[in-house]
Residue frames as qw, qx, qy, qz and C-alpha x, y, z in Angstrom:
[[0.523, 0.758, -0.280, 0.270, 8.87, 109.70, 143.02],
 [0.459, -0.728, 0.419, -0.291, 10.27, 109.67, 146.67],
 [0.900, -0.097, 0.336, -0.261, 9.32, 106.32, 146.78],
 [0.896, 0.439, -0.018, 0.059, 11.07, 105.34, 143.40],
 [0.250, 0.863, -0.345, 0.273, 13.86, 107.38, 144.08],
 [0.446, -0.672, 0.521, -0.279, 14.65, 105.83, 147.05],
 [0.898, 0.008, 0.440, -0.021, 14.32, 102.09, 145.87],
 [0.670, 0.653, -0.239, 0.258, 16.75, 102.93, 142.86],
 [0.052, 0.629, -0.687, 0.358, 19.52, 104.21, 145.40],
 [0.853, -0.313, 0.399, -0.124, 18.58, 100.89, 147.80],
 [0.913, 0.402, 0.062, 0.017, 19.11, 99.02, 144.09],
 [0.499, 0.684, -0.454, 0.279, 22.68, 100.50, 143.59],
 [0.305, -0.584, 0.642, -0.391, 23.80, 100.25, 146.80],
 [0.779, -0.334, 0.503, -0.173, 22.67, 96.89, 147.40],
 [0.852, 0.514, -0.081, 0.054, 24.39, 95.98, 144.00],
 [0.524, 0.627, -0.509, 0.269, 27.77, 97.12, 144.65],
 [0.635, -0.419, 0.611, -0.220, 27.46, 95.06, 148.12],
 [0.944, 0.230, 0.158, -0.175, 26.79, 92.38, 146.03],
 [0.504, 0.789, -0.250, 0.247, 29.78, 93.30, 143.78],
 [0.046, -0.730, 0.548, -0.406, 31.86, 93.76, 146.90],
 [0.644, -0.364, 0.652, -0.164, 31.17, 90.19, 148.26],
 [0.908, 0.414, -0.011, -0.061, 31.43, 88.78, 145.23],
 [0.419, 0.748, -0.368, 0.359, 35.14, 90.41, 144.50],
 [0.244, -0.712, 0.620, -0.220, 36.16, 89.56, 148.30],
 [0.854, -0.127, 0.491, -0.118, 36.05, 85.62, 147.77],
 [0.715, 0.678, -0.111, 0.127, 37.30, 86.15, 144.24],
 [0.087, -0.788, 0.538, -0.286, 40.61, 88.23, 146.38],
 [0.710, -0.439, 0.469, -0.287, 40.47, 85.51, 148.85],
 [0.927, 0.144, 0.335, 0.092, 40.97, 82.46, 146.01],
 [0.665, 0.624, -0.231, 0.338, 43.73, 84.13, 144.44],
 [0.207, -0.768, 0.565, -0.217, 45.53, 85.33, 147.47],
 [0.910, -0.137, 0.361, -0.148, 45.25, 81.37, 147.97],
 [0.830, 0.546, -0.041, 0.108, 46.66, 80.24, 144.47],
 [0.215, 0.852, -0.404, 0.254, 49.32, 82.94, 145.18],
 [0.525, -0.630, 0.529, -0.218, 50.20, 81.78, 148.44],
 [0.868, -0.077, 0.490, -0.027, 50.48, 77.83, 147.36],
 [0.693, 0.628, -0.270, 0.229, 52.47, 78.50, 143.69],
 [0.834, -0.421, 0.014, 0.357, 55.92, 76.82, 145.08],
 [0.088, 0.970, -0.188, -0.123, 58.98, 79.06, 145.38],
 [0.932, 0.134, -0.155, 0.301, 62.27, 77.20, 143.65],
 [0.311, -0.825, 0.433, 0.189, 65.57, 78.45, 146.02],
 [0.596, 0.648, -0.474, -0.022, 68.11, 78.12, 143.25],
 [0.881, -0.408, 0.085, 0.222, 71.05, 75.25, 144.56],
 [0.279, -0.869, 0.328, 0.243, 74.29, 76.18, 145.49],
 [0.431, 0.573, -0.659, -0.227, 77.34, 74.94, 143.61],
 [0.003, 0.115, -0.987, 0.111, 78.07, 71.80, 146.23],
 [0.661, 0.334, 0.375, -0.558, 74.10, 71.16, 145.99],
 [0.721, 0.557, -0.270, -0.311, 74.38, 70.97, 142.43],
 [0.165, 0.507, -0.842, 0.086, 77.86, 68.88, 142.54],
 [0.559, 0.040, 0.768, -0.309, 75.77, 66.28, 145.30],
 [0.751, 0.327, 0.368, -0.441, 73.22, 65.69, 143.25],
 [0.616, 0.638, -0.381, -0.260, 74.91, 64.95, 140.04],
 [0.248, 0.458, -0.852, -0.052, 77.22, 62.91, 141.23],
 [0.507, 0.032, 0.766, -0.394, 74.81, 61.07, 143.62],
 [0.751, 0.156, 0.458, -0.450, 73.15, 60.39, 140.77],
 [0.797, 0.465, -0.363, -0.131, 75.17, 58.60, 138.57],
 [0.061, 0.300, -0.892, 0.334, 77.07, 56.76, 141.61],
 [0.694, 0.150, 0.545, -0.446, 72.83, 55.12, 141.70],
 [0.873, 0.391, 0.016, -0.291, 73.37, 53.92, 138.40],
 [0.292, 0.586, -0.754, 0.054, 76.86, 52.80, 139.11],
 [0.454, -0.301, 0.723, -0.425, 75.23, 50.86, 141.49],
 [0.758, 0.184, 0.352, -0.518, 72.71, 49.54, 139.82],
 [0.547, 0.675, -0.476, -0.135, 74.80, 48.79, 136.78],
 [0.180, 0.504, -0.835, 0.130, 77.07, 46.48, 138.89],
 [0.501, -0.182, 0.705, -0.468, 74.56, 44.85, 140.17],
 [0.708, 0.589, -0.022, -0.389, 73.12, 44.21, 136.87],
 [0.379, 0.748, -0.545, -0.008, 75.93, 42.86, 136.23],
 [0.176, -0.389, 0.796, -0.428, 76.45, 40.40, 139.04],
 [0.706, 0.070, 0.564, -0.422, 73.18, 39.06, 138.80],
 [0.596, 0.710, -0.294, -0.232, 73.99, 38.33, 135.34],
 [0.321, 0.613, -0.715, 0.098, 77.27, 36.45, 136.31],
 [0.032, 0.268, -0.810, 0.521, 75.92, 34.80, 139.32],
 [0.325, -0.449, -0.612, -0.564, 72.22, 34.69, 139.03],
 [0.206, -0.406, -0.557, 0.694, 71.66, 35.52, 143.01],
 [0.051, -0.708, -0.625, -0.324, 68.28, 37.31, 143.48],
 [0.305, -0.744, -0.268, 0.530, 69.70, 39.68, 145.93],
 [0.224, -0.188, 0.367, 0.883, 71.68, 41.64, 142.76],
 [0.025, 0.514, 0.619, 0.594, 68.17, 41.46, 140.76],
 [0.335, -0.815, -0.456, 0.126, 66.12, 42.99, 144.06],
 [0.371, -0.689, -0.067, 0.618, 68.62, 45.39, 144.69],
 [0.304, 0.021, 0.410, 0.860, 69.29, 46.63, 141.09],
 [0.142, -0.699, -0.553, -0.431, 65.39, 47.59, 140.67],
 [0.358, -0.791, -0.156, 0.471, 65.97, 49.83, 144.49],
 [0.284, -0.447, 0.104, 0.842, 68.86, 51.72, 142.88],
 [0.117, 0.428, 0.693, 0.568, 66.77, 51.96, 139.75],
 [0.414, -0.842, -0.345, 0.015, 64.13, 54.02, 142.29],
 [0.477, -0.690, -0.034, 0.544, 66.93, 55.81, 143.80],
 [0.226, 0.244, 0.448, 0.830, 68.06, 56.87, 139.87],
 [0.017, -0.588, -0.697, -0.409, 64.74, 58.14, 139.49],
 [0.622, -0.461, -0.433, 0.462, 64.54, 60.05, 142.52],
 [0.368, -0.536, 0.192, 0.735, 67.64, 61.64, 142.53],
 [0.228, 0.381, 0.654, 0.613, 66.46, 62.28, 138.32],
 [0.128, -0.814, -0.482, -0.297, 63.38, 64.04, 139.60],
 [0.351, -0.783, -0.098, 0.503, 65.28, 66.19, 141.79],
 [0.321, -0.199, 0.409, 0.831, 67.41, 67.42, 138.91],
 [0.042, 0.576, 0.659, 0.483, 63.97, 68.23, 136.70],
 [0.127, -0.925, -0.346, -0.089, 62.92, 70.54, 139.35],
 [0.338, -0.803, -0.090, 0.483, 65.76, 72.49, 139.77],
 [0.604, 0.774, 0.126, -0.143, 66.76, 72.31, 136.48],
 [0.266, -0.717, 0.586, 0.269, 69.99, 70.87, 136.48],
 [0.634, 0.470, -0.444, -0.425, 71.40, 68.94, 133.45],
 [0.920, -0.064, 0.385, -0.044, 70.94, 64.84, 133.83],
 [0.088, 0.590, -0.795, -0.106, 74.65, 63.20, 133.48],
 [0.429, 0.199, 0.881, -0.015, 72.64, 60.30, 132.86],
 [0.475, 0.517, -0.156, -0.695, 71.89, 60.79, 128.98],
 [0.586, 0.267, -0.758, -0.101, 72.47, 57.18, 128.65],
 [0.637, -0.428, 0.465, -0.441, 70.90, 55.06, 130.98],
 [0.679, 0.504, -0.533, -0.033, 73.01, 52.10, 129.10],
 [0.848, -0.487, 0.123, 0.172, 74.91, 49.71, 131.52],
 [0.601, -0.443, 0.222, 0.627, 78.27, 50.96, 132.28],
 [0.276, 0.488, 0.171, 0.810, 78.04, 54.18, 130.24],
 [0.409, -0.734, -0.245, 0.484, 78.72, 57.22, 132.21],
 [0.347, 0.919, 0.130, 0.135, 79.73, 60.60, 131.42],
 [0.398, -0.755, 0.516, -0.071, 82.16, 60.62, 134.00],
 [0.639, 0.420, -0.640, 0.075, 85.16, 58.74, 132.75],
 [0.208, -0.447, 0.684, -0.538, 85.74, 58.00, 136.61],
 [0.696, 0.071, 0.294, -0.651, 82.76, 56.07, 136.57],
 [0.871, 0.338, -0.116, -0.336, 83.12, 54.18, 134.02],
 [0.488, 0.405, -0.720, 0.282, 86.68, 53.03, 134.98],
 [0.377, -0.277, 0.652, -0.597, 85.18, 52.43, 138.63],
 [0.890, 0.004, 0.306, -0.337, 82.29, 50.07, 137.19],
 [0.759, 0.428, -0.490, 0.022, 84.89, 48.00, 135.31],
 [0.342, 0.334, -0.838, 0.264, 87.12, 47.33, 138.15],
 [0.540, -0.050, 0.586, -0.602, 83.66, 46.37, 140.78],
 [0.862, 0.173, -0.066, -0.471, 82.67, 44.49, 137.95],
 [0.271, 0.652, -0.681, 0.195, 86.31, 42.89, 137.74],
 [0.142, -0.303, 0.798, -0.502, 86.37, 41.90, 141.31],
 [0.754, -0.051, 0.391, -0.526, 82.61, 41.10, 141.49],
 [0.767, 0.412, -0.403, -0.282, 83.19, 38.56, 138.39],
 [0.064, 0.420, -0.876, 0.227, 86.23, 36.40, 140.41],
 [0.204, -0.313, -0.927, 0.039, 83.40, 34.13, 142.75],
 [0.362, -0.667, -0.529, -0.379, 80.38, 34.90, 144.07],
 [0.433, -0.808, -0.192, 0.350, 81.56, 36.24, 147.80],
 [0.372, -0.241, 0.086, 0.892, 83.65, 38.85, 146.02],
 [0.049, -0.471, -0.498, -0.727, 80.77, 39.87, 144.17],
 [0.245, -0.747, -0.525, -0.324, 79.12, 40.16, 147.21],
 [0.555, -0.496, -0.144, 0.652, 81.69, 42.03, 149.10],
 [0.231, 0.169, 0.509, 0.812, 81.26, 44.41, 145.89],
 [0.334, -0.614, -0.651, -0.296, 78.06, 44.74, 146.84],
 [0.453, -0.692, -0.400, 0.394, 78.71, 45.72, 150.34],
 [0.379, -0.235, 0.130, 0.886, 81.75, 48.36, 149.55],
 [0.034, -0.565, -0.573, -0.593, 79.16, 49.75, 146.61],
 [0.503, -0.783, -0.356, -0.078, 76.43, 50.34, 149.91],
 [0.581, -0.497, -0.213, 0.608, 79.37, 51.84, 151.74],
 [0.323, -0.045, 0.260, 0.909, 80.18, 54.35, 149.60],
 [0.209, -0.670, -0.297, -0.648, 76.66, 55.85, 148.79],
 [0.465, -0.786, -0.381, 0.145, 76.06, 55.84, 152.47],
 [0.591, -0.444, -0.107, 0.665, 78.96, 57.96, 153.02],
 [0.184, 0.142, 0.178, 0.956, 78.79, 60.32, 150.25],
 [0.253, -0.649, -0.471, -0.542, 75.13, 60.57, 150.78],
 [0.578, -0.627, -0.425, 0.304, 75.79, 61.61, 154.52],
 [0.373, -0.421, 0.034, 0.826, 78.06, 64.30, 153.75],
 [0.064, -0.239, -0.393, -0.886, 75.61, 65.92, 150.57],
 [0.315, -0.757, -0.566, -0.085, 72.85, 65.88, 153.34],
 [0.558, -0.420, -0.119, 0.706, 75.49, 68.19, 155.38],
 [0.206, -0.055, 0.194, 0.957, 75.96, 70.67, 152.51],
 [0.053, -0.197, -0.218, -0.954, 72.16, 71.53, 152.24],
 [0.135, 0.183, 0.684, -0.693, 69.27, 72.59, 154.15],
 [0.505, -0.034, -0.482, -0.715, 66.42, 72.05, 151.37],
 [0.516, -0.099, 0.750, -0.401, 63.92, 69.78, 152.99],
 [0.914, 0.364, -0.007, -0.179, 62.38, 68.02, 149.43],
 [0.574, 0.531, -0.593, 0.194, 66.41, 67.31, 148.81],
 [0.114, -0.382, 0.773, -0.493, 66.77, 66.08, 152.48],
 [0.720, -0.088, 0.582, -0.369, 64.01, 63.87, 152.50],
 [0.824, 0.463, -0.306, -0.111, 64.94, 62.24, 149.07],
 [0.305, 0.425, -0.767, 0.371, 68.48, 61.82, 150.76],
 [0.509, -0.206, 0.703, -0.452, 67.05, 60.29, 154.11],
 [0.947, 0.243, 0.040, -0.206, 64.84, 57.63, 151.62],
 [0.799, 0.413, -0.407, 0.161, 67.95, 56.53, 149.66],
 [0.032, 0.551, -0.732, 0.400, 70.06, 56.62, 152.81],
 [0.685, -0.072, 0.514, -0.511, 67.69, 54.30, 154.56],
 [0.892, 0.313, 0.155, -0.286, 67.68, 52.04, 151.69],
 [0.404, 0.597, -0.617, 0.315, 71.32, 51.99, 151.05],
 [0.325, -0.437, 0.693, -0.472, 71.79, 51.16, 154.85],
 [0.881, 0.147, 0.346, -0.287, 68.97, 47.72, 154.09],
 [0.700, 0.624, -0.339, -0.073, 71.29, 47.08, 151.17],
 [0.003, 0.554, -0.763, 0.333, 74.55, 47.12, 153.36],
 [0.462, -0.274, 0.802, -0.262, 72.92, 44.48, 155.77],
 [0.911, 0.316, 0.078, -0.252, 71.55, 42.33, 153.02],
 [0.519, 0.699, -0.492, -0.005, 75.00, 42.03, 151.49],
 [0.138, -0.494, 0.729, -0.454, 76.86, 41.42, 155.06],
 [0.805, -0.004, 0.431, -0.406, 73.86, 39.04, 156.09],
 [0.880, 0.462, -0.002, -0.106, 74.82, 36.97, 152.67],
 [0.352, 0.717, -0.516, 0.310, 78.25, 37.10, 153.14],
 [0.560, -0.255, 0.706, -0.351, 77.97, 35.38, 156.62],
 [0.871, 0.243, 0.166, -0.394, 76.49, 32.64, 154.32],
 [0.778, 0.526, -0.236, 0.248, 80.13, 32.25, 152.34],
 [0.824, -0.348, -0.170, 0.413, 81.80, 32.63, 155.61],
 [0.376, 0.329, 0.142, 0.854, 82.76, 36.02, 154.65],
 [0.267, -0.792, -0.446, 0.321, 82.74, 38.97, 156.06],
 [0.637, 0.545, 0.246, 0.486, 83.50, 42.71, 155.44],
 [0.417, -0.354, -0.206, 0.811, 85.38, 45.70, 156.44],
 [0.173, 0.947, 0.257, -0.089, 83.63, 49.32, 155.90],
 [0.525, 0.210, 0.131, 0.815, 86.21, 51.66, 153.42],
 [0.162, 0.506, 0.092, 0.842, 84.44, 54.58, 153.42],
 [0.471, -0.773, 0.027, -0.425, 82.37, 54.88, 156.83],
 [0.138, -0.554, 0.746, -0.343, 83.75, 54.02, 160.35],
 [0.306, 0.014, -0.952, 0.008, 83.53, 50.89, 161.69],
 [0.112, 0.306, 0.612, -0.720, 81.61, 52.30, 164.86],
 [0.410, 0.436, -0.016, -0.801, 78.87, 53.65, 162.00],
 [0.391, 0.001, -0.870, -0.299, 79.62, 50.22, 159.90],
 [0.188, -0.151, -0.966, 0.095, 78.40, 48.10, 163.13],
 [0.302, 0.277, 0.348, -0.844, 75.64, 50.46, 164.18],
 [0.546, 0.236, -0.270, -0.757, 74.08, 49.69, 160.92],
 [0.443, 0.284, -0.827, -0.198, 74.51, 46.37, 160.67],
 [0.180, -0.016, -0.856, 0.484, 73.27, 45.54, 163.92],
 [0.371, 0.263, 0.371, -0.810, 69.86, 47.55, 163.74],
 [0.599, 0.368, 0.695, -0.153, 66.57, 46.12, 162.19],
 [0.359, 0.097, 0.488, 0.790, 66.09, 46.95, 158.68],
 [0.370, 0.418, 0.342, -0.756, 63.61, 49.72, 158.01],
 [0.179, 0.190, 0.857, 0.444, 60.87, 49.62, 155.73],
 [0.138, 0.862, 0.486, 0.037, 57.97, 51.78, 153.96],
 [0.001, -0.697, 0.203, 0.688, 60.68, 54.91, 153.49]]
């Protein structure tokens, strides 16, 4: 009876060990789950404002380029309209996760929600339509402007998934610029930077293009 008694209490005990290492690896794979479920930090108003506009000033791009290659057939407007196409997309998927509403409900050429827009890609399409080096001086001024606005909506927020989307499209904007400038040297043409400095124009121009961002 001693004998039995004693091998029943072994039995319980060595059950709820059993129990207890079972339940700490169980703890252990949720504390895990927990730990790796991503936390969304709502965006601020100029967060929200970047993104929205950044991304329908990629499909202004792309639009005019669409548009160029169309008038002009030049393969640099087809290569570069399929980048800003990527850089839509992007800047799209950043609005899905934070749940902001896509001002691209019309991915039409040269429909925009913004009325700005849509009176901007008429007069780049204007100009780009005259000869082929104004189209591609269109081109450049285009690349000038995202670089600049996209330099100053990296400024307003410290998100790193929204800073490394901006560093891609800034890097690929910046390969645009010297494609344009490089082709333009080709029509004896040559262009002046509107929206960055010059000192920041020739910096870019002058460095290698990157590639694999």
């Amino acid at each position: 009876m001693k004998l039995t008694a004693a091998f029943t209490a072994f039995a319980l005990v060595a059950g709820l060990a059993v129990q207890h290492a079972d339940a700490a690896p169980r703890r252990a794979r949720q504390a895990t789950c927990e730990q790796v479920v991503p936390v969304i930090v709502p965006l601020t108003v100029e967060e929200t404002n970047s993104l929205v506009q950044l991304r329908q000033e990629e499909k202004l791009a792309r639009d005019v380029y669409l548009a160029m290659h169309a008038a002009w057939g030049l393969r640099i407007f087809a290569n570069i309209a399929a980048s800003e196409q990527r850089h839509m997309d992007a800047v799209g998927n950043l609005l899905v996760r934070y749940g902001v509403t896509d001002p691209v409900a019309d991915a039409t050429a040269g429909v925009f929600a913004d009325d700005a827009f849509t009176a901007l890609y008429e007069e780049l399409v204007a100009a780009g339509n005259e000869s082929i080096a104004a189209a591609l001086g269109v081109g450049a001024m285009v690349e000038d402007l995202d670089i600049a606005d996209l330099e100053t909506a990296a400024q307003l927020t410290e998100k790193t998934d929204i800073l490394s989307v901006y560093g891609r499209l800034l890097a690929g904007s910046e390969n645009h610029l010297r494609a344009f400038v490089a082709w333009l040297a080709e029509w004896s043409e040559t262009y002046a930077p509107q929206f960055i400095t010059q000192e920041r124009f020739d910096e870019i121009v002058t460095t290698t293009a990157i590639r694999g961002r």
